[in-house]
MARSEZA-512420 format. One record per residue (C-alpha): residue number from 1; residue in three letters; x, y, z. Coordinates in steps of 0.001 Angstrom, whole numbers. Layout:
<recs>
+-----+-----+---------+---------+---------+
|   n | res |    east |   north |      up |
+-----+-----+---------+---------+---------+
| NUM | ALA |       X |       Y |       Z |
...
+-----+-----+---------+---------+---------+
</recs>
This chain:
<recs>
+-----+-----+---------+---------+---------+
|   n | res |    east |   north |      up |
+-----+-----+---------+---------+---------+
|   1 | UNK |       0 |       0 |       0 |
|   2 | UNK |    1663 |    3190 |   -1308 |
|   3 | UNK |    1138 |    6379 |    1085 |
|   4 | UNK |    -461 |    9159 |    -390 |
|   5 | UNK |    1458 |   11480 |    1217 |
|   6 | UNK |    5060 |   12567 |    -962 |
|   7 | UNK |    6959 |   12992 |    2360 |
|   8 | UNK |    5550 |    9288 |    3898 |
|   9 | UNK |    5959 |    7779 |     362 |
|  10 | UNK |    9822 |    9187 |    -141 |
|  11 | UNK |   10534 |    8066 |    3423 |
|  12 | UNK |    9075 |    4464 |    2285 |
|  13 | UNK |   11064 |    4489 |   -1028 |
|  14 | UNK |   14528 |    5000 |    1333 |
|  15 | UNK |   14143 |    2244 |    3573 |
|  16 | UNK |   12336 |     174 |     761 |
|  17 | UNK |   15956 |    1219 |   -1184 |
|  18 | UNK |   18173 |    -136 |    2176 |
|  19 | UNK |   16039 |   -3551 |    2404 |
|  20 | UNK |   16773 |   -4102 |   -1768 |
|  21 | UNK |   20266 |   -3475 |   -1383 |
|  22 | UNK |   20289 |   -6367 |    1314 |
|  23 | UNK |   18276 |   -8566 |    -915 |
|  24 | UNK |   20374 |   -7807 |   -4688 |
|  25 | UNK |   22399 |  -10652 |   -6146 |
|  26 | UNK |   26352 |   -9424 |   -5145 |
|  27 | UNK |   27245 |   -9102 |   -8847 |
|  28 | UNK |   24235 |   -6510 |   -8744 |
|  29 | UNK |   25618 |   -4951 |   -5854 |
|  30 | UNK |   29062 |   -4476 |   -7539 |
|  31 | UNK |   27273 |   -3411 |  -10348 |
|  32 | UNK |   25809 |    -305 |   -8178 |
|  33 | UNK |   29009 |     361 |   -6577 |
|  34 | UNK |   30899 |     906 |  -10334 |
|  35 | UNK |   28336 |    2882 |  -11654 |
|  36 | UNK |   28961 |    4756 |   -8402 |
|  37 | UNK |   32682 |    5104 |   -8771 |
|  38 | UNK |   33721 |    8809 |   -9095 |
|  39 | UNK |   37706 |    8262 |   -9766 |
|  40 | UNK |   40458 |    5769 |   -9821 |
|  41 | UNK |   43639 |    5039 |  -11006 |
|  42 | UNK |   46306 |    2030 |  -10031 |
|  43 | UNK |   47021 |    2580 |   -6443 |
|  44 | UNK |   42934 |    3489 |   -5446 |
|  45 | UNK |   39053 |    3507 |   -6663 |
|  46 | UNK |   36966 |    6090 |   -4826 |
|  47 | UNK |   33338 |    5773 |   -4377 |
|  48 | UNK |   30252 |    7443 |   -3687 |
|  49 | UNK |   29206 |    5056 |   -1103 |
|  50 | UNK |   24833 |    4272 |   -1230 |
|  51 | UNK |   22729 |    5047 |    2002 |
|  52 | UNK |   21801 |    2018 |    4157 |
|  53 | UNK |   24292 |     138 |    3084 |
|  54 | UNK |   26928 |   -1354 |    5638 |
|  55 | UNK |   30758 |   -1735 |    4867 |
|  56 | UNK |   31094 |   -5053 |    7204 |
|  57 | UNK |   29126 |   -7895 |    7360 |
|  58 | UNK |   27381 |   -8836 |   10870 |
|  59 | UNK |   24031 |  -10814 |   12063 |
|  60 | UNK |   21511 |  -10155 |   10141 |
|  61 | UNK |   23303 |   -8584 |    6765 |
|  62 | UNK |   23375 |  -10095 |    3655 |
|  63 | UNK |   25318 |   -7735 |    2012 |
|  64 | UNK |   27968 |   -5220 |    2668 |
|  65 | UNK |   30769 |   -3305 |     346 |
|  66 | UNK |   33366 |   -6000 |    2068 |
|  67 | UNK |   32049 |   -8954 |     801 |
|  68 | UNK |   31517 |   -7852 |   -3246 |
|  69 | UNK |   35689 |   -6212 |   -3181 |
|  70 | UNK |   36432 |   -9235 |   -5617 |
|  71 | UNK |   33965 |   -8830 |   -7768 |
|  72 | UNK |   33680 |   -5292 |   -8150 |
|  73 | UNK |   37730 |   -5626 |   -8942 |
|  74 | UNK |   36684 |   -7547 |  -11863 |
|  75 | UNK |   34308 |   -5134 |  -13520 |
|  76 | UNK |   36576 |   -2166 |  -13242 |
|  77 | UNK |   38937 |   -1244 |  -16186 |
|  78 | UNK |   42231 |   -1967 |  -16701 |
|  79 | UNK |   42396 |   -4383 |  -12960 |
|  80 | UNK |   44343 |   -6738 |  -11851 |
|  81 | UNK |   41816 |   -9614 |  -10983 |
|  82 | UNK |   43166 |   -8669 |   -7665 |
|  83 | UNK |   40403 |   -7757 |   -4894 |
|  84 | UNK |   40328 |   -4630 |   -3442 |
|  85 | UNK |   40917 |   -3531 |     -40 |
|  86 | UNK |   38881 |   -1172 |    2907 |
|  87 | UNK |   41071 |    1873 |    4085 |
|  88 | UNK |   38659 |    3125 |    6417 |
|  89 | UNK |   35010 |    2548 |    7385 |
|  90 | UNK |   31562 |    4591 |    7041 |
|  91 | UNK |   28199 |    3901 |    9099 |
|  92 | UNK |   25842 |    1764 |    7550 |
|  93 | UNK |   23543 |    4929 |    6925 |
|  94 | UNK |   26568 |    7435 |    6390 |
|  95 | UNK |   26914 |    8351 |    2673 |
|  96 | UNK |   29455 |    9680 |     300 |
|  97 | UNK |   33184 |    9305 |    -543 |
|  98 | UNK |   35091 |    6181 |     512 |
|  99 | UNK |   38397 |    5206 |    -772 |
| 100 | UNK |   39333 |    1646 |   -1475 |
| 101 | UNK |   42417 |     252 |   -2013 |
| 102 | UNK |   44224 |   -1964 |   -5150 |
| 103 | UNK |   46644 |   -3619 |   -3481 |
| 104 | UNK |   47515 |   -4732 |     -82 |
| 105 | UNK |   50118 |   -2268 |     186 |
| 106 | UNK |   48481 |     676 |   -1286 |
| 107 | UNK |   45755 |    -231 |    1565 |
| 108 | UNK |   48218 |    -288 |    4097 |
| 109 | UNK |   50230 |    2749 |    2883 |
| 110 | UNK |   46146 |    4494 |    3310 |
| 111 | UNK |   45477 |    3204 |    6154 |
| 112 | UNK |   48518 |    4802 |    7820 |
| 113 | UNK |   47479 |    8125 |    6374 |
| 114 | UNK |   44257 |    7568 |    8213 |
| 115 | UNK |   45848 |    6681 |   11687 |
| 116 | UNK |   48628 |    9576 |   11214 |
| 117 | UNK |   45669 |   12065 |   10893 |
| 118 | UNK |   47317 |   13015 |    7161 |
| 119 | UNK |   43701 |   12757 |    5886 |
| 120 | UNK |   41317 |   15591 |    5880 |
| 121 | UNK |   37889 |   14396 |    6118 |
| 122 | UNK |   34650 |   16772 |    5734 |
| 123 | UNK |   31309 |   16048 |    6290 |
| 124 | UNK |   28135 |   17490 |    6332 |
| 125 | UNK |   24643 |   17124 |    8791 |
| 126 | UNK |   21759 |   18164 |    9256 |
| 127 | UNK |   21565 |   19283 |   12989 |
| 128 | UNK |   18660 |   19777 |   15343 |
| 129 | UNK |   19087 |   23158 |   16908 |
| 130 | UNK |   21909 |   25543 |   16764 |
| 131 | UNK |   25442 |   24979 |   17832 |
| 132 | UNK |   26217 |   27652 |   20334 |
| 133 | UNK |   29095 |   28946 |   19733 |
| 134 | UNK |   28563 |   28616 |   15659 |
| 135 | UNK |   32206 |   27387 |   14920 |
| 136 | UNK |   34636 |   25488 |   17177 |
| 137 | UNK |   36043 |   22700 |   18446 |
| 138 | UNK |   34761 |   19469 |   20378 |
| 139 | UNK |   37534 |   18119 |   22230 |
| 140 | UNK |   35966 |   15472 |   24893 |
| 141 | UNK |   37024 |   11633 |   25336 |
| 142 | UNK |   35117 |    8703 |   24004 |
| 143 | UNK |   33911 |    5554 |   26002 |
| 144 | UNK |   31465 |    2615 |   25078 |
| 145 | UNK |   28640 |    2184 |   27514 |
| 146 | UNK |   26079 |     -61 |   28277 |
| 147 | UNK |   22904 |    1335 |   29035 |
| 148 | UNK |   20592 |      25 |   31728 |
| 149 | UNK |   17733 |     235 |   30556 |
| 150 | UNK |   14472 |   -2266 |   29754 |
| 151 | UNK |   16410 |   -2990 |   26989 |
| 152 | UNK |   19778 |   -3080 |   27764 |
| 153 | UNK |   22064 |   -2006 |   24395 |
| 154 | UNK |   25691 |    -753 |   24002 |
| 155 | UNK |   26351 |    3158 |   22855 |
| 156 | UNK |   29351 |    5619 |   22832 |
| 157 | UNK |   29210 |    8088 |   25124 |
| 158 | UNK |   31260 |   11310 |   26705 |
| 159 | UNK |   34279 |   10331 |   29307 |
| 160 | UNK |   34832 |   14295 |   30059 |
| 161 | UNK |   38198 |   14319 |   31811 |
| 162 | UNK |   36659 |   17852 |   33238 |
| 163 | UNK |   33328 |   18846 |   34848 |
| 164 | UNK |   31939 |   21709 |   36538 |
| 165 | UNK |   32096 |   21468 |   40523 |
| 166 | UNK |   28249 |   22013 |   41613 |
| 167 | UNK |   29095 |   23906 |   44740 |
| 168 | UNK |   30758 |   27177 |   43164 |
| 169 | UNK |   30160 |   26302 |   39403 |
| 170 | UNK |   34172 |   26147 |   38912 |
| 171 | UNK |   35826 |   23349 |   36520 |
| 172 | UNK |   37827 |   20864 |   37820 |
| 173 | UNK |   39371 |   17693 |   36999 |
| 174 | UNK |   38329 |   14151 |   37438 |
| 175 | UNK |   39895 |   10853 |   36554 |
| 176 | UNK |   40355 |    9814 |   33279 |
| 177 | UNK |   38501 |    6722 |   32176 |
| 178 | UNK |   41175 |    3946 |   30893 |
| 179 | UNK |   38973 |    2784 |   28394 |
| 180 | UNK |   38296 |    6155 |   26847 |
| 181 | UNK |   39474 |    7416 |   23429 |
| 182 | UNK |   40675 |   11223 |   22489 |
| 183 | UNK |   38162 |   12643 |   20246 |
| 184 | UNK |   38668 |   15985 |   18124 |
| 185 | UNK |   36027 |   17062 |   16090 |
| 186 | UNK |   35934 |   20761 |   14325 |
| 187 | UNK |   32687 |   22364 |   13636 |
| 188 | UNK |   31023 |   25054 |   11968 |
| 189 | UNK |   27747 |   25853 |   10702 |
| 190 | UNK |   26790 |   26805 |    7201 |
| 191 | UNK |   23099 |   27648 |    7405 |
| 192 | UNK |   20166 |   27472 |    9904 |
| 193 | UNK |   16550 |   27490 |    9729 |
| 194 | UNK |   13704 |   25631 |   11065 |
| 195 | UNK |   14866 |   24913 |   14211 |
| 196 | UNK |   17934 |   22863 |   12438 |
| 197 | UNK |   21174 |   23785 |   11348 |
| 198 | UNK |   23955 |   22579 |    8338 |
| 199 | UNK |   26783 |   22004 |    9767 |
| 200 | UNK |   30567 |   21410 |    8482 |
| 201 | UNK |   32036 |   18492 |   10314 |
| 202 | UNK |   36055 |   18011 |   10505 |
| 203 | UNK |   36834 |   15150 |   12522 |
| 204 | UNK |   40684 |   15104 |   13812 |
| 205 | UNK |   40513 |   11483 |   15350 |
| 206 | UNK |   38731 |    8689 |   14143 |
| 207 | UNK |   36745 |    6924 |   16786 |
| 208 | UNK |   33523 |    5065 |   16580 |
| 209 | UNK |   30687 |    7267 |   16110 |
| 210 | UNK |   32341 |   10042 |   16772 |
| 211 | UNK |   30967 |   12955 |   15105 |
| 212 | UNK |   27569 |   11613 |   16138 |
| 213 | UNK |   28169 |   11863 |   19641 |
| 214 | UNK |   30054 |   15231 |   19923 |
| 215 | UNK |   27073 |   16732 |   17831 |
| 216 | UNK |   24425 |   15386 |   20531 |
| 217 | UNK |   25996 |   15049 |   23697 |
| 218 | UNK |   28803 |   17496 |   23091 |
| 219 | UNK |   27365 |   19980 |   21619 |
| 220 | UNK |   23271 |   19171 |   21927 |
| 221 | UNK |   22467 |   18925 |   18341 |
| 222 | UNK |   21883 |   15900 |   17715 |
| 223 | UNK |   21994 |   14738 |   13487 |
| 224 | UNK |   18682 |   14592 |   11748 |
| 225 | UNK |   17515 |   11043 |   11909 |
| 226 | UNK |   19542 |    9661 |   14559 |
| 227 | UNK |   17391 |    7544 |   16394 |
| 228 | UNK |   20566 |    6153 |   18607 |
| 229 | UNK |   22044 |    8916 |   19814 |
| 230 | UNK |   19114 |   11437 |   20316 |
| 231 | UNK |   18449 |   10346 |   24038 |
| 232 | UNK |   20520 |    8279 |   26408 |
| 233 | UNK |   18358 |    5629 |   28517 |
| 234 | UNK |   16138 |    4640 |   25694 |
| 235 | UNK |   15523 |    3178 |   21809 |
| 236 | UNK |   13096 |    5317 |   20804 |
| 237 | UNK |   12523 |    7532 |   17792 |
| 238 | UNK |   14181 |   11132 |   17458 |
| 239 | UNK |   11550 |   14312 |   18866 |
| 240 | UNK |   11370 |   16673 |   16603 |
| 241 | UNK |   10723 |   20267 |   17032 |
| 242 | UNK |    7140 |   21752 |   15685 |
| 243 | UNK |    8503 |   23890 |   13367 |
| 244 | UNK |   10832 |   21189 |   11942 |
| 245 | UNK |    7917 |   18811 |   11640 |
| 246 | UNK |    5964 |   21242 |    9591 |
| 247 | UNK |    8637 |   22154 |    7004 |
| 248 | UNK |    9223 |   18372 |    6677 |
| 249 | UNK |    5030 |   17753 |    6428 |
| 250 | UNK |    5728 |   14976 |    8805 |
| 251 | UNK |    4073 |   13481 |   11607 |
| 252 | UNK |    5752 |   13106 |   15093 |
| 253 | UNK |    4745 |    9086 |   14828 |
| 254 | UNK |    6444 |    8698 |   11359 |
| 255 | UNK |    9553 |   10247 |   12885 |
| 256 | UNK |   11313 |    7191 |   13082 |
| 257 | UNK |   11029 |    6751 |    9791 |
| 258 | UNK |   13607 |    9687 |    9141 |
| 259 | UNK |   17468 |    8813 |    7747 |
| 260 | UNK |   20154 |    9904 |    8814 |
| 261 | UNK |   21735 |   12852 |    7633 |
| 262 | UNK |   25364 |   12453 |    7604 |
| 263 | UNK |   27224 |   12811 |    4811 |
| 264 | UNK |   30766 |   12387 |    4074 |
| 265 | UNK |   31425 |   15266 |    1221 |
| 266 | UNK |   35230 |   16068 |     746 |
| 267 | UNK |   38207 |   13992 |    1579 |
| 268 | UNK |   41225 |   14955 |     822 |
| 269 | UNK |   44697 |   12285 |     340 |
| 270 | UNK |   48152 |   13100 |      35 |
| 271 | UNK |   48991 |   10509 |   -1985 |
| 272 | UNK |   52075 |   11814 |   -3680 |
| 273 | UNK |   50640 |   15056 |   -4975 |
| 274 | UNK |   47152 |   15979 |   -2632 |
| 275 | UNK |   43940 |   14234 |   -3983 |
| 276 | UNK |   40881 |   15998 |   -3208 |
| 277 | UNK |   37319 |   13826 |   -3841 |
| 278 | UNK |   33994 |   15493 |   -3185 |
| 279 | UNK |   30537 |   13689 |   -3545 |
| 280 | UNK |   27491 |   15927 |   -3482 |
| 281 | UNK |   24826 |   15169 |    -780 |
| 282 | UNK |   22326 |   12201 |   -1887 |
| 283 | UNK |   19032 |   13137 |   -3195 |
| 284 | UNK |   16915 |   12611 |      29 |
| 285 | UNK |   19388 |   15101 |    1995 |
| 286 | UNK |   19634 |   17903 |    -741 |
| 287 | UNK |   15326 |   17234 |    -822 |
| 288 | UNK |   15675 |   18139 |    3244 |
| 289 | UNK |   17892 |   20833 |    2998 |
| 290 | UNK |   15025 |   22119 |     549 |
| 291 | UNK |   12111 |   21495 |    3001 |
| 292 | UNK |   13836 |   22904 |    5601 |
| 293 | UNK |   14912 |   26026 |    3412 |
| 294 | UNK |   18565 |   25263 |    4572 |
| 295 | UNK |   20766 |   27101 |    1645 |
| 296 | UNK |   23889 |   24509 |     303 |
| 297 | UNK |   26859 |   26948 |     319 |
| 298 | UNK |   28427 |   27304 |   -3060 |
| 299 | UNK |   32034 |   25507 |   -3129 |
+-----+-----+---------+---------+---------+
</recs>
């Protein structure tokens, strides 16, 4: 049964989109992924990496980008039958430029860049709210948690090595957690309207969800669509504000519905001389940035 309504039906075409990319034949999935390639040569193939769809496997996936490396080695021009190789990862639902690798050591040589911070990545979100200040950096450690809740589930959360003393409002310092990771991430927003903002994402480090949970529990702006991180104790669907809701002609209860809107849109490698990729935003978050009368900056 097809909605009537364009937002409910476009929001049923994206997760209808996620579930067929699960249920393709791999040679169709390698089929997407070269039609999706935006530059390569013999050391690297960069692509525009599809919404929904995860790099690793894991219970319950059929498919991932991982698992279809040989094959999409084989339709590519002028390969080696070689397979290629992951550099770095992207969320499932995170979109946009992803390098892979032609050789082992060409993956390896990346994959330093990457852990030697030699890499400039930029994204872009869409942000509830507005970051206060509107440029700047998030600089707090990163732990995983579980949370005790009636459904107990494992998230990334804030190890602050600071807090603010309740007595006389003064910061001090408290112990560091062992487990925690150094997180950097550099921020600054582009555009704002209806109660959401644009925002310019530079992560320094690289740690698991990262941007995610600097934008929500860092900074309180939690990404358009992220159902996870938008409250602590519980799994439930992101609250969005009135205003939002309107612009979006969506209903509170078909919230959950919502993707996420992370996108990654430059990277940049110094691979000999500096490579710089950029993938525009994906149709559904260049159709929210309409709604929401956000305006893309020129480049």
């Amino acid at each position: 049964q097809i909605p009537k309504d364009p937002t409910q039906r476009w929001l049923r075409e994206l997760a209808a989109l996620s579930q067929q990319l699960q249920q393709v034949h791999p040679n169709v999935l390698a089929k997407i992924l070269r039609q999706r390639t935006v530059y390569q040569n013999e050391e690297i193939v960069v692509i525009d990496k599809p919404y929904g769809l995860p790099v690793h496997g894991g219970p319950g996936i059929k498919n991932c980008i991982a698992d279809v490396l040989p094959i999409l080695a084989k339709m590519l021009e002028n390969m080696k039958a070689e397979p290629l190789h992951l550099c770095h990862r992207l969320d499932k639902e995170t979109t946009g430029v992803m390098v892979l690798a032609r050789s082992k050591e060409a993956a390896e040589k990346i994959r330093l860049l990457f852990k030697t911070r030699q890499v400039e990545k930029i994204y872009w979100a869409i942000v509830l709210g507005d970051p206060d200040p509107v440029e700047g950096v998030v600089e707090i450690p990163i732990v995983e948690k579980e949370v005790q809740s009636h459904q107990s589930h494992y998230k990334m959360t804030l190890a602050p090595n600071y807090r603010l003393c309740p007595e006389d409002g003064k910061v001090m310092k408290i112990r560091k957690n062992r487990n925690a990771e150094r997180a950097v991430t550099r921020y600054r927003r582009l555009a704002s309207a209806s109660a959401c903002s644009l925002l310019e994402l530079q992560p320094i480090t690289g740690v698991k969800h990262q941007i995610r949970v600097h934008l929500a529990y860092g900074l309180g702006c939690p990404i358009l669509g992220d159902h996870k991180y938008s409250h602590w104790s519980k799994l439930a669907p992101q609250k969005l504000p009135e205003l939002t809701l309107r612009r979006l002609k969506l209903e509170q209860s078909k919230a959950r519905h919502l993707p996420l809107h992370l996108h990654a849109h430059r990277l940049c490698l110094p691979l000999g001389q500096p490579l710089d990729f950029v993938c525009k935003p994906p149709l559904f978050f260049q159709k929210t940035l309409r709604k929401l009368e956000l305006d893309i900056p020129k480049d």
